[in-house]
C-alpha positions as CSV (number, residue, x, y, z in Angstrom):
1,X,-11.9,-12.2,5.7
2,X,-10.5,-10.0,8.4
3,X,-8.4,-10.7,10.7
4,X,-10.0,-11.2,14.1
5,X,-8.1,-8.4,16.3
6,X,-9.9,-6.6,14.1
7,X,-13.5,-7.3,14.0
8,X,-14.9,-5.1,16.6
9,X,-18.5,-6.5,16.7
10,X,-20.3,-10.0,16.3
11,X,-18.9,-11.7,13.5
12,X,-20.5,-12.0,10.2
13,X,-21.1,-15.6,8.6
14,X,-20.4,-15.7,5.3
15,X,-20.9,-18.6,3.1
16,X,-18.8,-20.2,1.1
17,X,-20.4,-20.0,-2.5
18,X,-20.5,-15.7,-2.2
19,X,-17.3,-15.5,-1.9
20,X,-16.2,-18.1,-4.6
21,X,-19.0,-17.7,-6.9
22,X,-18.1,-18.9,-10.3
23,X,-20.6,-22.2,-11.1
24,X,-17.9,-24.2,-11.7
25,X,-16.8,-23.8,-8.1
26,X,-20.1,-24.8,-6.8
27,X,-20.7,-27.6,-8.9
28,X,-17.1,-29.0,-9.1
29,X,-16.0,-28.3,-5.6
30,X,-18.9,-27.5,-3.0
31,X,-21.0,-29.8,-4.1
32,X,-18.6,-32.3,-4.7
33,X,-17.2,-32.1,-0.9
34,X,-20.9,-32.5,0.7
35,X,-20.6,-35.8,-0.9
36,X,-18.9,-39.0,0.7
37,X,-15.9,-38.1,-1.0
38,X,-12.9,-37.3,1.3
39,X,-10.7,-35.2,-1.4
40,X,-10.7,-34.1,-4.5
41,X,-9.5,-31.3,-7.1
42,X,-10.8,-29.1,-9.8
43,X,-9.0,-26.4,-12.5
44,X,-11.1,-23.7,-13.6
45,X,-11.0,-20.1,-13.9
46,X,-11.6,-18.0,-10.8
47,X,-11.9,-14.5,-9.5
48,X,-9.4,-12.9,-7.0
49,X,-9.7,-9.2,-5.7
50,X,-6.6,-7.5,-5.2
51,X,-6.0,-4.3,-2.9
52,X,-5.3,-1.5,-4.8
53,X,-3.3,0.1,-1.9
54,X,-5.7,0.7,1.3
55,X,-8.3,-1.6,1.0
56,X,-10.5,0.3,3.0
57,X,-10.6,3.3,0.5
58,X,-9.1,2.6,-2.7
59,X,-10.8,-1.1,-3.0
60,X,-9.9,-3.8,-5.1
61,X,-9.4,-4.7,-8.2
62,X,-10.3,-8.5,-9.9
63,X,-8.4,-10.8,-12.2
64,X,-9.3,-13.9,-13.4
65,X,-6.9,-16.6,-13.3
66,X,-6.8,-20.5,-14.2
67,X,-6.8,-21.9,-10.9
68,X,-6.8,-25.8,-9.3
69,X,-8.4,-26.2,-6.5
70,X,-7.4,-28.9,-3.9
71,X,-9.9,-29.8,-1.1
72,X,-9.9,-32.3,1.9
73,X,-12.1,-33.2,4.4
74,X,-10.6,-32.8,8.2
75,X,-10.9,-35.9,9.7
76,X,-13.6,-36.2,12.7
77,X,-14.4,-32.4,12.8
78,X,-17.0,-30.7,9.9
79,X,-14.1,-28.7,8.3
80,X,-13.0,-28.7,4.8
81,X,-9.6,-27.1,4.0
82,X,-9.1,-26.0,0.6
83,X,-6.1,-25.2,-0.9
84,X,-6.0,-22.9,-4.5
85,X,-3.0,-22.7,-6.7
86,X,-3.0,-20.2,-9.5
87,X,-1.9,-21.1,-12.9
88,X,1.5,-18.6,-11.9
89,X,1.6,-18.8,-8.5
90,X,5.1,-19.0,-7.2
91,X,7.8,-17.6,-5.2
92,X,11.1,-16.5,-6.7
93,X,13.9,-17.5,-4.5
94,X,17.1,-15.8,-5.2
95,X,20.3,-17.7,-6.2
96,X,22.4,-18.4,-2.7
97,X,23.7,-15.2,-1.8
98,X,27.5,-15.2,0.4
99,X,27.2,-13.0,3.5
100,X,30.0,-10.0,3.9
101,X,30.0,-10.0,7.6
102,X,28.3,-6.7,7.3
103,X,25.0,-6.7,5.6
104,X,22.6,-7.2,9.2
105,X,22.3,-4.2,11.8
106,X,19.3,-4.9,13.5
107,X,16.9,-2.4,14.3
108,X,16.4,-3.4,18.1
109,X,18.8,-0.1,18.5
110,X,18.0,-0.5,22.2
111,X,19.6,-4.4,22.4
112,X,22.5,-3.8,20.1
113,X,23.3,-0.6,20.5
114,X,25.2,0.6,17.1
115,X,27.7,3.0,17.0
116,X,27.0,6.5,15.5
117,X,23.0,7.1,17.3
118,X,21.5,10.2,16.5
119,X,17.9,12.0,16.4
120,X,15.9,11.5,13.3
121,X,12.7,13.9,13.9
122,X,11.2,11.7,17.1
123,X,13.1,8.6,16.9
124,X,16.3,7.3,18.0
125,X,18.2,6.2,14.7
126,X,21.5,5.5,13.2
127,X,23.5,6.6,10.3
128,X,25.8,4.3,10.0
129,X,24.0,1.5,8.2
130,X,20.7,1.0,7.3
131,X,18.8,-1.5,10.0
132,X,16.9,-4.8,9.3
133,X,13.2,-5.7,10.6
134,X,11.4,-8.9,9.5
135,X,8.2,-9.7,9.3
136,X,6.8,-13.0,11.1
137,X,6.3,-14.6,7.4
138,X,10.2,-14.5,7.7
139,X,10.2,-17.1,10.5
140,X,9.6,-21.1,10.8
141,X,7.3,-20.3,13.4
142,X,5.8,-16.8,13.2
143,X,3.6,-16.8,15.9
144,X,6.1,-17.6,18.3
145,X,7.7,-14.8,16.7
146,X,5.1,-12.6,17.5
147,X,4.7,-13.7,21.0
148,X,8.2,-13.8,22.5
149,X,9.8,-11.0,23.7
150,X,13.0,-10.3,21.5
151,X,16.5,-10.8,23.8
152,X,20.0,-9.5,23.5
153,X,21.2,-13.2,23.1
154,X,18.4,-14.3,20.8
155,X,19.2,-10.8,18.7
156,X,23.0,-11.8,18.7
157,X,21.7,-15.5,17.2
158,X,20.1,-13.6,14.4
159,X,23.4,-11.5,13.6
160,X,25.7,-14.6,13.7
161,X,23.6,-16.7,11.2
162,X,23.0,-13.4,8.8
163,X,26.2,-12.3,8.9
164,X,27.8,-15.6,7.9
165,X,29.7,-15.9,11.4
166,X,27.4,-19.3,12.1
167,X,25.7,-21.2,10.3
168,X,22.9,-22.2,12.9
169,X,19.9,-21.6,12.2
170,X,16.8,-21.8,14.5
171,X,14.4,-19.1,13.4
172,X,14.5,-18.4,9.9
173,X,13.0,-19.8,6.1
174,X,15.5,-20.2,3.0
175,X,16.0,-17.8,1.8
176,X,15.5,-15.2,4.0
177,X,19.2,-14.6,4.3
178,X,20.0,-14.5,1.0
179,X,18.0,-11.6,0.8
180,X,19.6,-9.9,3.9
181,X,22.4,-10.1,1.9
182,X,21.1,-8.7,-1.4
183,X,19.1,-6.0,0.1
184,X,22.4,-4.6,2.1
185,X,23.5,-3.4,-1.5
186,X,21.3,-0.6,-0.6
187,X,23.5,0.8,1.8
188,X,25.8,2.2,-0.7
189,X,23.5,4.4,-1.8
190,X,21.4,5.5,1.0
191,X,24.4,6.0,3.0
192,X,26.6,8.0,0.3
193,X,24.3,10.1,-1.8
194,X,23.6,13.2,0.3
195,X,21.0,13.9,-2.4
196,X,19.3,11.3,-1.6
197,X,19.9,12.1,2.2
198,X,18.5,15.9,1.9
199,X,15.2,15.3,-0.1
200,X,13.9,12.3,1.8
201,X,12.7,11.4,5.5
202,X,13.3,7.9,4.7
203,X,14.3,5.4,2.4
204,X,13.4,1.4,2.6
205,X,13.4,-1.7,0.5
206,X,10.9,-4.7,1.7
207,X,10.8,-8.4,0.3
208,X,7.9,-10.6,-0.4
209,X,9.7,-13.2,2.1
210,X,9.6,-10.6,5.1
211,X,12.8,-8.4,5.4
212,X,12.4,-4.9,5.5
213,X,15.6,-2.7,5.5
214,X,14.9,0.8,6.3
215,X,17.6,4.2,6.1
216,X,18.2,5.8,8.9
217,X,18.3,2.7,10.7
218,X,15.2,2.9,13.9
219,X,13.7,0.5,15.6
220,X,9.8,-0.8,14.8
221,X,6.8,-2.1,16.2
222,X,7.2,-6.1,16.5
223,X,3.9,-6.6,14.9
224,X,4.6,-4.3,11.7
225,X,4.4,-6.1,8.5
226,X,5.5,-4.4,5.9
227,X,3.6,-6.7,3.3
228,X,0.3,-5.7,4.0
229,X,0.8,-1.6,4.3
230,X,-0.9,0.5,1.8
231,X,2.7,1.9,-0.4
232,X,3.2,-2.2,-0.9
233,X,-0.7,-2.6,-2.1
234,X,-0.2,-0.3,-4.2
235,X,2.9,-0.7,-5.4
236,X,2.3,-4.4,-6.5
237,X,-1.1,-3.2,-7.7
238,X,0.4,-1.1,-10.1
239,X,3.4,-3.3,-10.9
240,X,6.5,-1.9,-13.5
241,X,5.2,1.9,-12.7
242,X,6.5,4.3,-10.1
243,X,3.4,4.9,-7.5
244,X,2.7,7.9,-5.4
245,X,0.6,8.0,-2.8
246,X,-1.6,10.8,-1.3
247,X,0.2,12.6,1.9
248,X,-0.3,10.8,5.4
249,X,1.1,12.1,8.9
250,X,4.1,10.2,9.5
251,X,4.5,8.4,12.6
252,X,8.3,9.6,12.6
253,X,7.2,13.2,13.3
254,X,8.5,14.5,10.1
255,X,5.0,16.1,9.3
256,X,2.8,14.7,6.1
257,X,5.1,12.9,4.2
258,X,4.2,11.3,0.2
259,X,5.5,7.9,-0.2
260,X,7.2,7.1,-3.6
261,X,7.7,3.5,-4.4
262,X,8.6,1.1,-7.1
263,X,8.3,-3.0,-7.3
264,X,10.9,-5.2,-8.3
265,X,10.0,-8.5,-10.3
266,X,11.6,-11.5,-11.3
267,X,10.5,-12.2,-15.3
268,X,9.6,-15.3,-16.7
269,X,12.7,-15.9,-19.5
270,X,11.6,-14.8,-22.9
271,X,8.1,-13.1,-21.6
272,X,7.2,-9.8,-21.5
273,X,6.5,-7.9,-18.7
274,X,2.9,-8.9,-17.1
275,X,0.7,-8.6,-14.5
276,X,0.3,-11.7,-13.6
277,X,3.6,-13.8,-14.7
278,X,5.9,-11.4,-13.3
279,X,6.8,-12.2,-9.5
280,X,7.0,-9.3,-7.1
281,X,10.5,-9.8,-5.2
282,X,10.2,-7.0,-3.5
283,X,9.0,-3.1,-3.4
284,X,11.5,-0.1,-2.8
285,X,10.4,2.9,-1.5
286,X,11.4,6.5,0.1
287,X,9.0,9.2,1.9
288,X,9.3,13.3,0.8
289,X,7.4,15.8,3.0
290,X,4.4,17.2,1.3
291,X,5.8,20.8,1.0
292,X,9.2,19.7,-0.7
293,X,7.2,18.0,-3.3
294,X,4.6,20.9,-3.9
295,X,8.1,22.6,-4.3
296,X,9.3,20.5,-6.9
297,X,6.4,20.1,-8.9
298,X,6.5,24.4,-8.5
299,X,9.8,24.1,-10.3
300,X,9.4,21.4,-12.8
301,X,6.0,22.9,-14.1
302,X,6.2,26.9,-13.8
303,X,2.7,27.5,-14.4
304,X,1.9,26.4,-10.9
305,X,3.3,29.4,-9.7
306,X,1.3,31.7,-11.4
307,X,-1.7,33.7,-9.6
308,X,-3.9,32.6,-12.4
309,X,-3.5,29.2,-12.3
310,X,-4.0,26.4,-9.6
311,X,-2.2,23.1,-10.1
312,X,-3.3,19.2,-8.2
313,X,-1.5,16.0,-8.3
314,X,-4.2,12.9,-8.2
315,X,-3.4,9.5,-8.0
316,X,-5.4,6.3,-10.0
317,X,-8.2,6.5,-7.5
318,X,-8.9,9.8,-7.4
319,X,-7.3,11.1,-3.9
320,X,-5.1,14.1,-4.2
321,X,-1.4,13.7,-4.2
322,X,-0.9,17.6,-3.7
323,X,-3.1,20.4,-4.0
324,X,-3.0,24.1,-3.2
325,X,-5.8,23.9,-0.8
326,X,-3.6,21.6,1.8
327,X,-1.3,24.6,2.5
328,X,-2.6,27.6,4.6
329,X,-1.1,31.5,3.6
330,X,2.0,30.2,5.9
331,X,2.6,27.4,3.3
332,X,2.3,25.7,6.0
333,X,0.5,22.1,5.7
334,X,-3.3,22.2,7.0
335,X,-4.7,19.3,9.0
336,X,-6.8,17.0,7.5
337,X,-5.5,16.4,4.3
338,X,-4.7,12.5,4.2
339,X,-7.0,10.9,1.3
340,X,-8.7,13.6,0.2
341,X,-10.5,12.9,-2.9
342,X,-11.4,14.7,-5.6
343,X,-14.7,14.6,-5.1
344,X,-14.4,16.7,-2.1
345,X,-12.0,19.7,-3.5
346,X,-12.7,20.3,-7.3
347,X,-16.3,18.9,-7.6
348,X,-17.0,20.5,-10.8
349,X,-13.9,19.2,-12.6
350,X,-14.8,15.5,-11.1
351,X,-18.1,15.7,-12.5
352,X,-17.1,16.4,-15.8
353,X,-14.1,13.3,-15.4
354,X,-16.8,11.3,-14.5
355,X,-19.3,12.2,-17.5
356,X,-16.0,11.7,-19.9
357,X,-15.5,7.9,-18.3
358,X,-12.3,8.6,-16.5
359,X,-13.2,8.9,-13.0
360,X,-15.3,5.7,-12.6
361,X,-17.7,4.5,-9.7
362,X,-17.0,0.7,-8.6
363,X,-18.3,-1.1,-5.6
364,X,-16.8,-4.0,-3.2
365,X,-18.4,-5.8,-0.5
366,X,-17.5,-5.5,3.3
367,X,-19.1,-9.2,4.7
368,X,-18.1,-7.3,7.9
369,X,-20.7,-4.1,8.0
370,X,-23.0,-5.7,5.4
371,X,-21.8,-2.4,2.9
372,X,-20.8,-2.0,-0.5
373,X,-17.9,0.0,-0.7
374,X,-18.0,2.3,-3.3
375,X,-14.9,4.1,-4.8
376,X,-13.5,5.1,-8.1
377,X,-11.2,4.1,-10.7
378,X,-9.5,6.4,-13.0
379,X,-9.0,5.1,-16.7
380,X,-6.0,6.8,-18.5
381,X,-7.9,8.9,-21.6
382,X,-6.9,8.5,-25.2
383,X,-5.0,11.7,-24.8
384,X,-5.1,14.6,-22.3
385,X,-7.8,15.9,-21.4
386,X,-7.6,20.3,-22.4
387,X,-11.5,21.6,-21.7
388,X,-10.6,25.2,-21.7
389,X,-11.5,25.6,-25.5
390,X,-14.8,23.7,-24.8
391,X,-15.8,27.4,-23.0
392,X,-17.3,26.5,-20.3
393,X,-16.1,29.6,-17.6
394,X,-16.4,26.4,-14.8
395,X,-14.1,23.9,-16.7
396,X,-10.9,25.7,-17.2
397,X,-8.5,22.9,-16.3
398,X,-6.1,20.3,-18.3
399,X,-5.6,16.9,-16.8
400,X,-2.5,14.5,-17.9
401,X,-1.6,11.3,-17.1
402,X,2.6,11.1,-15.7
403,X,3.8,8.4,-17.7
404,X,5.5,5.5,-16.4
405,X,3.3,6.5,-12.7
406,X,-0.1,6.1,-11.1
407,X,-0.4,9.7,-11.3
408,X,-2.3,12.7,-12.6
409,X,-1.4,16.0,-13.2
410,X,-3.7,19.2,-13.3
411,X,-3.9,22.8,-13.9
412,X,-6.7,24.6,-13.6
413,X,-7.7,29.0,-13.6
414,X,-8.4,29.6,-10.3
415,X,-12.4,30.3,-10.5
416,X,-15.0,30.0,-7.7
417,X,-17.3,27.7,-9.5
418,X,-20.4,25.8,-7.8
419,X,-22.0,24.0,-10.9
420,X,-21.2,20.6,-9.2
421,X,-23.1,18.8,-6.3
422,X,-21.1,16.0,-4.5
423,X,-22.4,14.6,-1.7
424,X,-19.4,13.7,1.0
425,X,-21.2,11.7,3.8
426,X,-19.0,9.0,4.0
427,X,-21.2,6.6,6.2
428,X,-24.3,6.4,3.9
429,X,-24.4,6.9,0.3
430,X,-26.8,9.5,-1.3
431,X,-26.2,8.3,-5.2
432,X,-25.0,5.2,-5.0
433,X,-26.8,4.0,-7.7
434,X,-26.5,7.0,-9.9
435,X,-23.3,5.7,-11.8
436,X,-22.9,9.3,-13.5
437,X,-23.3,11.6,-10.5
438,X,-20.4,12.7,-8.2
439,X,-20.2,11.9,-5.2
440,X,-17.3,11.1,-2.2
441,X,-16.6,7.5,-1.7
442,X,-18.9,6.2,0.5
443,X,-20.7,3.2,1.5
444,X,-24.2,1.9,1.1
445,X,-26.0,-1.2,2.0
446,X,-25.5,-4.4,0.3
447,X,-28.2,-7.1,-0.2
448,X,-28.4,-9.2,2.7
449,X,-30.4,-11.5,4.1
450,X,-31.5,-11.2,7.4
451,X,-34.0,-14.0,7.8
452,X,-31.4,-17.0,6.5
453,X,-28.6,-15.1,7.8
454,X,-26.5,-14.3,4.4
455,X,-25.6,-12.8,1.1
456,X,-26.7,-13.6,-2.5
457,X,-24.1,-13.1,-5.0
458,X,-23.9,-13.7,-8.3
459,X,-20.4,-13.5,-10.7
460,X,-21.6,-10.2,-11.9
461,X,-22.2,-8.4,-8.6
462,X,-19.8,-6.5,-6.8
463,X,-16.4,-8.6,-6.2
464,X,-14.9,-9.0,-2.6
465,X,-13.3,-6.1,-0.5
466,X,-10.4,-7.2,0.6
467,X,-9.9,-7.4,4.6
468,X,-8.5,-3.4,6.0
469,X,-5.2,-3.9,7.2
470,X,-4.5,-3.3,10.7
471,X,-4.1,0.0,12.8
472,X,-0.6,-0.6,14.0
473,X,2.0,2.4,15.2
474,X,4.9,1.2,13.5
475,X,6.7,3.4,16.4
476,X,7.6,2.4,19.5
477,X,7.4,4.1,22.6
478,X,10.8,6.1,23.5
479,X,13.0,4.8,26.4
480,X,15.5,7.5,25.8
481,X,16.6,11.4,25.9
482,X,15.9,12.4,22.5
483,X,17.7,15.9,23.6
484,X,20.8,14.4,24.6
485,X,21.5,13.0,20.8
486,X,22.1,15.2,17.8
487,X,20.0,15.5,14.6
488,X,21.0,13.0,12.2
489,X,21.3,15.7,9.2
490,X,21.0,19.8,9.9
491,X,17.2,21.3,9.2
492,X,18.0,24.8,9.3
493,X,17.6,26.4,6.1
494,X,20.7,28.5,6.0
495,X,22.8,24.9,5.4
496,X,20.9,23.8,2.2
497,X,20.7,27.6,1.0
498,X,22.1,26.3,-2.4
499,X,19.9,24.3,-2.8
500,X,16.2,23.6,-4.3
C-alpha cells in the first residue's frame, strides 16, 4: 500500500483477501483468524509483485514463493498482524569488517567541512573521498532518524564509531559498519581512475542495510532512500545483468543523465545463480549524460552515423534508452524525453514487436485510483529480429537484444512511415483490452465495487502494483557561493581534445 505522505485524496479500503488471494490464504489464514483462535501459522505458496524499476510506469512483475505465514491477534483492539516469511528470505550480513580510520566522510559537507570543496555542476562537493549517506533502515530507531535535525556533535558520534576511533554506539544496526568499511574500497577507484572521472557525473554504491556512498562526495536530502529509487528496482529486478535506464534530468544540474547499474549478491554455496536464492547485498551504480552515450554507441556501432540509417536503445519495458529524436539539429538534448516509450516514437516498428510477442501488454492494479495499470514487457526473441528482407518499405529495422543487459538495440532506414495507430492518452485507455493493438501505457478502470465499497480479485486477474515511490529532491537547498569554489574536473572541450 502506499505510503500515506503520499495519498493525495480519501483513502481507498482494500480488503485483505484481493490483495492475498490464493484460497489457501483465505481458508488457512483469514478464515482461520475470525475464529477464537488468538495465533496461528500456515506454509503455502503465495504471490509477490516486484517493481520492475518505477513502479508507476514499468509495473511489476510476480513470483511465486513457498511462504509461512504467522498471524496474531492484537490484544484488546480488532487488529491482526501478520508476519510472512519466504522460503529464502534472509539478510546476508558480512563477516566483521576492521575499520582503517578512514573509510567514513560524511556527506553533511556543511557540518564537517572536508578539505578539498569544489563545484560539481550545482552542488557543493568534494574530491577527496567519496561521502557516506544512510538511509533510516540503517538506524535502531529510524524515525527518530528522520525527525531530528542532524548536529555537528551527533555527526562527530557517527565518525568516531565508523572509523573505529570508539566503539559506542547509539544509532546504528550490525552491521551497518561493516559495510561502511567494505564499501570505502570504492574509493580507490573512483578517486584514481580519471577514466572513470571524465565519462561519468557520478558514481555510487548502496547496501540493502542503508549506506549509500556516492563519488564526488555532496550532501543529500535526509529523507532520500536510496532502496526504494527506480536504478535499485531495477537493478535487483534484473539481478546478475547490467541495467540501463531511460534518460532523466538530473537533480545535480548535469543535464539528462542515463543511469548504469549492476547488483551484487551473496550465493548460496554450491547453487547456481538464481532469482530468488541469491541475496542482493547491494547495487553499484554510475550516471553518463545522454549525449556522451549517444556518442559512444555512434562509435561502437558505425552504422548509426550514417544518413540512411537511424539507430534507438530500448530497455526491457519498452522506454527508449537513446534515440535520435531526443537531440535537436544542435545535438543538443530536447525537453521531454524522460520515459518515452516506444509506443510513442516508432509506432510502426512497436506494432509489429507486438504482433511477433515481444513487446507484451500486462496490467497491475492501483487500489489507490481504482486503475489498472497497463504497461509492457519485452520478451528476448529466439534470435534477432532482421525484418528488412520481409519487404515491407514500413519495417526496415533490426532489433537485438545486448547480452548480459536489460537492453535493446535498433537500427532502422530512416522512412516517414504512418501504417501504425497508437493511441498515447495516458489518463484513459483507448485499447486496453485489445492485447494485439499498440498503444502508450496507460491506465484504465479496474472492477470495482462501488455499492460494498471493494474489489473482486481472483489469482488470475491482474497482480498488485506496487506503491510509487516518493517525489523527493535528493538535493538540498544551497547555503553557499557556488562561484567562489572551482569546478571539480575542467568541461571545456579543448582539455579532453584526445579524447572520445
Amino acid at each position: 500500500m502506499p505510503a500515506p505522505s503520499t495519498v493525495e485524496e480519501d483513502p481507498v479500503f482494500v480488503h485483505i483477501t484481493s490483495l492475498e488471494r490464493e484460497a489457501d490464504f483465505e481458508e488457512n489464514v483469514y478464515s482461520v483468524s475470525q475464529g477464537s483462535d488468538d495465533s496461528g501459522m500456515a506454509t503455502f505458496i503465495s504471490t509477490r509483485a516486484i517493481p520492475r524499476g518505477n513502479s508507476a510506469i514499468e509495473g511489476v512483475d510476480t513470483l511465486r514463493v513457498p511462504s509461512t505465514f504467522h498471524w496474531r491477534k492484537v490484544s484488546g483492539t480488532p487488529y491482526i498482524v501478520c508476519l510472512v516469511v519466504g522460503e529464502n528470505d534472509r539478510k546476508a550480513l558480512l563477516t566483521e569488517q576492521d575499520p582503517t580510520g578512514d573509510d567514513f566522510n560524511y556527506h553533511r559537507l556543511d557540518l564537517t567541512s572536508p578539505p578539498g570543496l569544489c563545484r560539481h555542476f550545482n552542488r557543493t562537493a568534494t574530491r577527496a573521498a567519496s561521502s557516506v549517506k544512510f538511509s533510516k533502515d540503517a538506524f535502531l530507531d529510524p524515525n527518530e532518524y528522520l525527525i531530528s535535525e542532524e548536529t555537528e556533535s551527533r555527526v562527530n558520534a557517527y565518525a568516531q564509531y565508523m572509523n573505529g576511533e570508539s566503539e559506542q554506539n547509539e544509532y546504528f544496526k550490525d552491521g551497518v559498519r561493516d559495510m561502511v568499511v567494505a564499501t570505502a574500497k570504492a574509493d580507490e577507484i573512483w578517486s584514481t581512475i580519471e577514466d572513470v572521472k571524465q565519462y561519468t557525473t557520478f558514481s555510487y554504491k548502496g547496501t540493502e542495510n542503508g549506506v549509500f556512498r556516492e563519488y564526488p562526495g555532496v550532501r543529500l536530502n535526509q529523507s532520500y532512500d536510496h532502496t526504494v529509487r527506480p536504478w535499485y528496482e531495477r537493478a535487483k529486478n534484473n539481478k546478475g545483468n547490467i541495467t540501463l535506464s531511460s534518460p532523466y534530468e538530473a537533480a545535480s544540474g548535469s543535464g539528462y543523465v542515463i543511469t548504469l547499474a549492476h547488483t551484487i549478491v551473496e550465493r548460496l554455496p554450491g547453487t547456481r545463480a538464481s532469482r530468488t536464492s541469491d541475496e542482493v547485498i547491494a547495487v553499484m551504480g554510475k550516471d553518463f549524460t545522454l549525449p556522451y552515450f549517444s556518442l559512444f554507441l555512434r562509435q561502437i556501432y558505425p552504422k548509426c552515423n550514417e544518413n540512411r540509417y537511424s539507430c534507438f536503445v530500448m530497455d526491457n519495458s519498452g522506454y527508449l534508452i537513446t534515440h535520435d529524436k531526443f537531440f535537436d539539429v544542435s545535438g543538443a538534448v530536447q525537453d521531454g524525453v524522460e520515459y518515452t516509450h516506444i509506443t510513442k516514437v516508432e509506432k510502426t516498428i512497436a506494432q509489429d514487436l507486438i504482433e511477433r510477442g515481444v513487446l507484451v501488454k500486462t496490467q497491475c492494479v492501483n487500489y489507490q485510483k481504482k486503475k489498472l495499470q497497463n504497461y509492457y514487457q519485452v520478451y528476448k526473441p529466439e534470435s534477432d529480429i532482421d525484418a528488412i528482407p520481409e519487404g515491407d518499405p514500413c519495417l526496415q529495422y533490426q532489433l537485438a537484444h545486448i547480452p548480459g543487459t536489460n537492453a535493446y538495440l535498433g537500427i532502422k532506414e530512416k522512412i516517414i512511415c504512418h501504417k501504425a495507430v497508437c493511441p498515447c492518452t495516458k489518463t484513459s485507455c483507448l485499447k486496453a483490452h485489445a492485447q494485439k493493438e499498440c498503444e502508450c501505457p496507460c491506465l484504465s478502470d479496474a472492477e470495482y465495487d462501488y455499492c460494498n465499497d471493494m474489489f473482486d480479485f481472483g489469482s488470475d486477474d491482474a497482480p498488485s502494483c506496487t506503491p510509487p515511490i516518493i517525489n523527493l529532491n535528493p538535493v538540498v537547498t544551497e547555503n553557499r557561493d557556488l562561484r567562489s569554489l572551482q569546478k571539480c574536473y575542467p568541461t571545456d572541450c579543448s582539455h579532453f581534445k584526445t579524447s572520445m
